[in-house]
C-alpha positions, 0 to 999 in steps of 0.5 A, spaced: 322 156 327 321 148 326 314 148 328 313 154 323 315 150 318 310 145 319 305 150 319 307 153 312 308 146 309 301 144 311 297 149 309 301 151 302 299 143 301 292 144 304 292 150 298 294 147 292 289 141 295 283 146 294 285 151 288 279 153 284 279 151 276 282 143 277 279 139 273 277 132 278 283 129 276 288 135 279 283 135 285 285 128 287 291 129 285 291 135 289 288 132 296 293 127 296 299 131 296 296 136 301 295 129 305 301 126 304 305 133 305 303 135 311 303 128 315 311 128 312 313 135 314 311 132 322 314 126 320 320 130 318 321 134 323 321 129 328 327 125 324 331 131 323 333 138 325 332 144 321 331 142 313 328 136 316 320 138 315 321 141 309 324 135 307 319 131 309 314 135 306 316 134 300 317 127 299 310 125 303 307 130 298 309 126 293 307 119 296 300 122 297 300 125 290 300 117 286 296 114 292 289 112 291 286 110 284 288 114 278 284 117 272 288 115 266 287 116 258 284 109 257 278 111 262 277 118 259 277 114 252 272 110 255 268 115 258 268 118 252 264 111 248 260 110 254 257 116 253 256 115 245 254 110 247 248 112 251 247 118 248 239 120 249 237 114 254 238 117 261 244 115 262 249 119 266 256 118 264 261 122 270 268 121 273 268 122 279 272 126 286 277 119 287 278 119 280 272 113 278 268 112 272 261 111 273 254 109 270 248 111 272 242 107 270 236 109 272 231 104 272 225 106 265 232 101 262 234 097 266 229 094 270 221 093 271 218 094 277 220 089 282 224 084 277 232 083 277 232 080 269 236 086 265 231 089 259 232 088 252 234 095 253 240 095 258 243 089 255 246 094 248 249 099 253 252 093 258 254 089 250 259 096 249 260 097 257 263 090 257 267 090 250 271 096 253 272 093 260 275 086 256 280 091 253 282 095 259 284 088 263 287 092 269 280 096 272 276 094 278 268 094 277 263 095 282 256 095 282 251 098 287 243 096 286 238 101 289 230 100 290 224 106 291 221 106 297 216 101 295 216 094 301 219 093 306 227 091 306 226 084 307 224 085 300 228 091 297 234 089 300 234 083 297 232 086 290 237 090 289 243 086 291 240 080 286 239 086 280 247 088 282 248 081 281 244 080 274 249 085 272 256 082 274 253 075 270 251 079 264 258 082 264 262 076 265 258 071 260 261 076 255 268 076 257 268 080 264 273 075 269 268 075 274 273 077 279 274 084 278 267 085 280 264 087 287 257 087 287 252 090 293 246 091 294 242 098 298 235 097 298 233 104 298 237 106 304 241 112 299 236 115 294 237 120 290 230 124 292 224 123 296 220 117 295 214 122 295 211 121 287 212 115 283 217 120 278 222 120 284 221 113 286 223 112 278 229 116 280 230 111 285 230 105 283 237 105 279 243 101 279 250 105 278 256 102 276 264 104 278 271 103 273 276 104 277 284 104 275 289 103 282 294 107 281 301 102 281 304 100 286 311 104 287 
């Protein structure tokens, strides 16, 4: 009976996990407390008998619910200016699956072949971008540089982690606290496309950027 339990509690979870028309926030959300659901109906029916799975079910899956980042409405206002903002300019505004908000830049905007200097045109998105991240003190930035194909990694990698860092110095000279910023630098080890004509190359030279919200601590 125990044992059937747990399977009925893991598997309920698991189903609300995968349940079609959720937005990505009840998605997330959803995942956590499959997760938390079934590690807590295991735990549960080790500490006790008889209720202790089901139990046990619950409270982990209320722990897995609030676990990782969390899309908030100061994000979704946010979403909302960066893509006025960026209206008509190819930049892609998303939330994604861990609940992130993200900018991808590509690279007729943001940089010139081969330099890590922002253009005049980047710098207007990044002027909006950062005034939204001066009001919402709390959210973590990551930046992540891409390159094309072109050169060897004794160059690509380079690059992309320098373009990364023009940004992360473009945000805080304007009121960023440098230390909610992690930068990184892939080279061109994660392309969007092949690298086999020069409009997929410029797809590939890009740099994204990610907003995240932790969820608090409980």
């Amino acid at each position: 009976m125990r044992n059937k339990m747990i399977v009925s509690s893991v598997l309920l979870a698991l189903t609300l996990g995968g349940c079609a028309n959720m937005t990505e926030t009840q998605k997330g959300t959803a995942k956590g407390a499959a997760i938390g659901a079934g590690a807590g109906a295991v735990v549960g029916a080790i500490a006790g008998k008889g209720k202790g799975a089901a139990i046990g079910a619950v409270v982990g899956g209320a722990a897995g619910a609030v676990a990782g980042n969390v899309w908030t409405k100061r994000q979704e206002e946010q979403k909302k200016q960066m893509e006025e903002a960026t209206a008509g300019t190819g930049v892609a505004v998303t939330q994604t699956e861990d609940n992130r908000l993200k900018l991808d830049i590509p690279s007729d905007i943001s940089f010139a072949i081969g330099r890590a200097d922002i253009s005049p045109s980047f710098r207007t998105i990044l002027d909006t971008f950062a005034s939204s991240l001066v009001k919402n003190p709390n959210s973590l930035i990551t930046i992540v540089g891409h390159t094309d194909s072109s050169g060897s990694d004794a160059i690509n990698n380079p690059l992309s982690l320098n373009r990364a860092a023009s940004v992360r110095d473009y945000l805080s000279n304007r009121g960023v606290a440098s230390s909610r910023i992690t930068i990184d630098g892939r080279g061109s080890r994660e392309p969007l496309v092949a690298n086999d004509t020069p409009a997929n190359k410029a797809k590939n030279r890009r740099v994204e950027i990610f907003v995240a919200e932790p969820a608090p601590r409980q």
